[in-house]
C-alpha positions in Angstrom: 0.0 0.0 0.0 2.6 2.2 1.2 4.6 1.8 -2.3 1.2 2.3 -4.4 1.3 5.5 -2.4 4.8 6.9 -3.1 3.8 6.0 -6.6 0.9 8.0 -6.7 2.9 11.0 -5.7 5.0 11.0 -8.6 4.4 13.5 -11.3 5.7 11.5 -14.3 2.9 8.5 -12.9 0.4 10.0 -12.6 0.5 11.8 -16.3 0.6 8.5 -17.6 -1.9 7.1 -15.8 -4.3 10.0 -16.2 -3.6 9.9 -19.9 -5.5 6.3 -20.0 -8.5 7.9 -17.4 -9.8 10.7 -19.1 -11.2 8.9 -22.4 -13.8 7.0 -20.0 -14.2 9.9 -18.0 -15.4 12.0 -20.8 -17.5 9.3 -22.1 -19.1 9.1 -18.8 -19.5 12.9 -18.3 -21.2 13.1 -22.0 -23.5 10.2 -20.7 -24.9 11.9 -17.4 -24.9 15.1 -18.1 -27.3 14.7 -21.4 -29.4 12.1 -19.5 -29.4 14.6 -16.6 -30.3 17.5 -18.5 -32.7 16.0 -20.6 -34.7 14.5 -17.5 -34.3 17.8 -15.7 -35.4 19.8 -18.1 -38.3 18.3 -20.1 -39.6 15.2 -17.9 -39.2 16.5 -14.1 -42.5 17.8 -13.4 -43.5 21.4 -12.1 -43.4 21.9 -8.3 -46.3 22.7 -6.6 -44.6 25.5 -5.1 -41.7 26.8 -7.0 -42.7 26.1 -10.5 -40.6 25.9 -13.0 -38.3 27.2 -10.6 -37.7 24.1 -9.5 -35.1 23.3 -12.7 -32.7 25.6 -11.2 -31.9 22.9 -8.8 -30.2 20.7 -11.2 -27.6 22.8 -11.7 -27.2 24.9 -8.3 -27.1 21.7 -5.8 -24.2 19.5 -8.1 -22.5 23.1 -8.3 -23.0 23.9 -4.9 -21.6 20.5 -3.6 -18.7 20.7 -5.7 -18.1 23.9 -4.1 -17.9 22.0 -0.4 -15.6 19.1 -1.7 -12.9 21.5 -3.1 -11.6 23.3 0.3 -11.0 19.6 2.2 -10.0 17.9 -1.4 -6.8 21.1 -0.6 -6.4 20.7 3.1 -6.1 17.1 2.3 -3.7 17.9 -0.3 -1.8 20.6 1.9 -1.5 18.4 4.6 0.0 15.9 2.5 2.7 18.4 1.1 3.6 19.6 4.7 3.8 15.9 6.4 5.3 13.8 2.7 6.5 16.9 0.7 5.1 15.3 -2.2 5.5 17.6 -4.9 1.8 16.2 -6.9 -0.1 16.8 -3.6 0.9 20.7 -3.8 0.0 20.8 -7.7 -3.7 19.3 -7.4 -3.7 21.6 -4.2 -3.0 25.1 -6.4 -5.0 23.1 -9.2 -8.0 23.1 -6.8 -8.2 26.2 -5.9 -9.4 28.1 -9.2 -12.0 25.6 -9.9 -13.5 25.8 -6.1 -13.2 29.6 -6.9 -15.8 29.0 -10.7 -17.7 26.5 -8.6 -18.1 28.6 -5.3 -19.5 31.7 -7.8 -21.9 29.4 -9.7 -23.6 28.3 -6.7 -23.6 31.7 -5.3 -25.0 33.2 -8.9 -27.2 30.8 -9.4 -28.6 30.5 -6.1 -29.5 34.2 -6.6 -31.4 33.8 -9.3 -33.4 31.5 -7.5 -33.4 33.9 -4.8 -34.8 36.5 -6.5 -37.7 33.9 -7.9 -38.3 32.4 -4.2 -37.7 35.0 -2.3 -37.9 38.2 -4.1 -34.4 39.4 -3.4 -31.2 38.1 -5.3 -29.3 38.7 -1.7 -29.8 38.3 1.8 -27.0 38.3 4.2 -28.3 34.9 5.2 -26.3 32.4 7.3 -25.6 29.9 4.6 -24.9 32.9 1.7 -22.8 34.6 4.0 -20.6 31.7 4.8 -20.4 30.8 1.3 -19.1 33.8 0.2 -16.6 33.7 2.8 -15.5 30.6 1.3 -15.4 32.4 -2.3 -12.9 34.8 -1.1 -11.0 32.4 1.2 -10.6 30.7 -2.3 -9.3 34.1 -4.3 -7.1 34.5 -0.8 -5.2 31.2 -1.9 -4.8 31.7 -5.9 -3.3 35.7 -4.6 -1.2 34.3 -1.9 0.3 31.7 -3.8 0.9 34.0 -6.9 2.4 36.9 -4.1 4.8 34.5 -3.2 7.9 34.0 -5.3 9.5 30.9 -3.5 7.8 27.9 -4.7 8.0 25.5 -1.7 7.1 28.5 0.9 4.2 29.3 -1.7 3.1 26.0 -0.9 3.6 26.0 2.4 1.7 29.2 3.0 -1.2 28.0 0.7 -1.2 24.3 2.5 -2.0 26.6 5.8 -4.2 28.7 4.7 -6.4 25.7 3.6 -6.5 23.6 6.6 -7.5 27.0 8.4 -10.3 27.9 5.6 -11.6 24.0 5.6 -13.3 25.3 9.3 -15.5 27.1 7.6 -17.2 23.9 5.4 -19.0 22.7 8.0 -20.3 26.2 9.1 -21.9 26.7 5.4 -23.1 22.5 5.8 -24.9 22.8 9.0 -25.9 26.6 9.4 -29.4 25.9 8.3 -29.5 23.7 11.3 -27.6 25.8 14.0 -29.0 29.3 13.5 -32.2 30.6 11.9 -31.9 31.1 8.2 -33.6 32.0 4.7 -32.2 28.8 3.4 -34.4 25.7 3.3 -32.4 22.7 5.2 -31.7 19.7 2.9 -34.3 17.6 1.5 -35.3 14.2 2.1 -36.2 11.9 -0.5 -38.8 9.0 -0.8 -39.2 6.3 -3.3 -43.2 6.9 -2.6 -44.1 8.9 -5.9 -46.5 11.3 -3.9 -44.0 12.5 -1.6 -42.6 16.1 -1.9 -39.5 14.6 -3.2 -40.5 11.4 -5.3 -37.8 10.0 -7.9 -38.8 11.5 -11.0 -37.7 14.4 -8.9 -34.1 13.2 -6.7 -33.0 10.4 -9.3 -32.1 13.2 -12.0 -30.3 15.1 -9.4 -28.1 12.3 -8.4 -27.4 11.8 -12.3 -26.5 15.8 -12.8 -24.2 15.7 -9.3 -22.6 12.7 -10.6 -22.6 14.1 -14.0 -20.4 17.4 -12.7 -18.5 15.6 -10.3 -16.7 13.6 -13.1 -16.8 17.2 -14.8 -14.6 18.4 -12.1 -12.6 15.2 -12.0 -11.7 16.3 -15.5 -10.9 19.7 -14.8 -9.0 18.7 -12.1 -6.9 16.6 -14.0 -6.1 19.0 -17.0 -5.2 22.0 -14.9 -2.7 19.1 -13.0 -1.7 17.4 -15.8 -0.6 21.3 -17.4 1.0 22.1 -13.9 3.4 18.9 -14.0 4.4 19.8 -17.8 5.0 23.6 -16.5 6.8 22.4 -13.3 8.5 19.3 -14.9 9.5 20.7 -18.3 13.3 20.3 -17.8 12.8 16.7 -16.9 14.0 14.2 -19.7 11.1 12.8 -20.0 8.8 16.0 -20.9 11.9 16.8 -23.1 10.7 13.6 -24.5 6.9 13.6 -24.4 7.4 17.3 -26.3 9.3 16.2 -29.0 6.9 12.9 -29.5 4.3 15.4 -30.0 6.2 17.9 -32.5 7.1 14.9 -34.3 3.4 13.7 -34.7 
């Protein structure tokens, strides 16, 4: 296990590897996401409250979870870099951290817009908003300290910190439905009875678009990685290599 490990922290592996992942994961991101979409959009029926409101949940609750996996997915990654010094763990860590930013303002933006249908405001400084956009800038406050930082291993250091400090505030945004009084409806239960508030024609589709964006992000995750070992690596032999394969294509 332990040599599987050390593996999986080298650079040079894990391009390779990844080269062989994303084929399958695009095929399975095409899949979900039109099955998702199309099930969302034309088949889920109109709520009895919201409307056709209702549609805006497909894409703000996958969003909006991504946004809560990518602060631990970096103090994991941090932590990792300050206890192995594994040079991979600090590139998916500053590869993160843009993509929790565009994640983060998707869930805020489009939970405004169906704010402003709900509730008839597009803000309210609300428990779970507020701590969201705390999260948002705690976000830009990693990509601007690690680009304010000119040494490369006290960059990652400082950014490592900085994320095990900022993953506090996840389970403040989780549960702040539950501990104060908020705007924000708590999560939803579901029920495989279909005349329940939440039947499957109305959860299943969700689970397909979370899925759906989740191997979206895996994706992204892996490209903005894959382009940090080539930037970070380039003087190795073997990217003087994989270069000149690909000039020679």
């Amino acid at each position: 296990m332990w040599l599987w490990f050390s593996k999986l922290g080298s650079p040079r592996w894990f391009y390779e590897l990844s080269n062989k992942w994303l084929p399958w994961l695009y095929a399975a991101m095409i899949a979900l996401m039109a099955i998702g979409l199309f099930w969302a959009l034309l088949i889920v029926p109109e709520d009895y409250q919201q409307g056709q409101t209702i549609r805006i949940m497909y894409v703000h609750v996958p969003v909006a979870s991504i946004s809560l996996a990518c602060f631990p997915l970096m103090a994991v990654a941090g932590t990792i870099t300050l206890v192995w010094k594994m040079k991979l763990a600090d590139m998916v860590a500053k590869s993160v951290a843009p993509i929790g930013a565009w994640f983060t303002g998707l869930a805020l933006a489009s939970g405004a817009i169906w704010g402003d249908q709900i509730w008839g405001t597009w803000w309210a400084w609300d428990a779970r908003l507020t701590s969201l956009l705390i999260q948002f800038f705690l976000f830009i406050g990693v990509i601007a300290l690690r680009s304010a930082i000119e040494s490369q291993d006290a960059a990652a250091k400082a950014c490592a910190i900085l994320a095990i400090v900022g993953a506090i505030n996840v389970p403040i945004i989780k549960y702040s439905v539950e501990w104060w009084n908020t705007l924000h409806q708590p999560a939803s239960s579901i029920s495989f009875d279909s005349v329940a508030p939440n039947p499957p024609e109305v959860w299943v589709p969700l689970l397909i678009m979370i899925s759906a964006v989740y191997v979206f992000f895996v994706i992204a995750l892996i490209l903005r990685t894959r382009n940090e070992i080539l930037q970070r690596e380039r003087r190795s032999q073997w990217v003087i290599d994989l270069v000149s394969r690909e000039k020679s294509v």
